[in-house]
Residue, then its C-alpha position, 0 to 999 in steps of 0.5 A: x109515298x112511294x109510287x111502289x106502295x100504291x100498285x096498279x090493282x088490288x090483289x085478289x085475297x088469300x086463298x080460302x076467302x069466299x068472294x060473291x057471297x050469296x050463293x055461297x053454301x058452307x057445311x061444317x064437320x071433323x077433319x078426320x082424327x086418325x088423318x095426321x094431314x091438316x088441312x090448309x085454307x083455300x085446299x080441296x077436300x073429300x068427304x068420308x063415309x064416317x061424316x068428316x073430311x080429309x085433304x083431297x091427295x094422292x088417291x083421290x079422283x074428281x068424283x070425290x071432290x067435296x069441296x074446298x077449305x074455307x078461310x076463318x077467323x084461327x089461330x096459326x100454329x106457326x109463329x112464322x107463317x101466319x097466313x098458313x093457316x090451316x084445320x088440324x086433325x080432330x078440329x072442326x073444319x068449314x068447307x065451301x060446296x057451293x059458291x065463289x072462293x079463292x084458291x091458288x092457281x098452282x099452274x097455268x093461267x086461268x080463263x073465264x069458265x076454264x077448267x080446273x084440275x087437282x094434281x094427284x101425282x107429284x112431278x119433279x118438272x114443276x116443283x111448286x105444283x103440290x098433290x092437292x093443289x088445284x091448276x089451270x092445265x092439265x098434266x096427263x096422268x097426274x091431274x084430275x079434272x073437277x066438273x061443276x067447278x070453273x076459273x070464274x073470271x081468269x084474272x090472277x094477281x101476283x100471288x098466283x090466287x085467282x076466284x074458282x066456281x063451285x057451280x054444283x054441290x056435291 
């Protein structure tokens, strides 16, 4: 067996996976129908006032932060990538509030209790760093800040996941 295949560490997981599981706290309800955004594993959402949930994007602030898309047992709807996998408008959707989850680190590296921020703006300087995706450092103006939620241990495999707090439930 070649020395490449066994690696030094184990990676982390895919995003959307809970980790640490008792303290974990998931809520189920609708992603909103008339939403024509899914909503992919391991992605922050909001809550709406009619009970469903969308993709936390662009108009979005921290205090409406809801929680984060919790990775199940689902069929892809994509033949060619079956790890994104992800809640269409209209189906149930399970949603971390409190807990250990992982998440992509879109940018920055992450620290033990370090803070976490969601990009609402898209900058052209970093063209991997979606709306919506959560970071490890601050772009001024375009991330916001989540409280209650921290990096739990820093630690990042080659995938850039990492494992995120859920510290409060909103």
């Amino acid at each position: 067996m070649p020395g490449q295949v066994i690696g030094i560490e184990l990676p982390m997981g895919y995003a959307g996976s809970f980790a640490r599981t008792p303290d974990c706290i998931i809520m189920n309800r609708l992603i909103r129908g008339e939403d024509d955004k899914a909503v992919p594993f391991g992605s922050p959402v909001v809550l709406n006032s009619d009970n469903t949930y969308s993709a936390f994007g662009s108009g979005n602030v921290a205090a409406e932060f809801a929680g984060i898309a919790v990775r199940e047992v689902k069929m892809a709807t994509d033949y060619r990538n079956q790890n994104e996998v992800s809640y269409q408008p209209g189906q149930p959707c399970d949603v971390l509030e409190r807990g250990n989850i992982i998440v992509v680190c879109r940018k920055g590296t992450p620290t033990a209790g370090g803070k976490v921020y969601i990009r609402t703006v898209e900058n052209e300087s970093y063209p991997g760093c979606p709306v919506g995706g959560f970071e490890a450092e601050e772009d001024t103006g375009k991330t916001v800040e989540l409280t209650g939620v921290c990096w739990t241990t820093g630690r990042m495999d080659q995938n850039k996941c990492c494992e995120l707090t859920i510290k409060n439930r909103v």
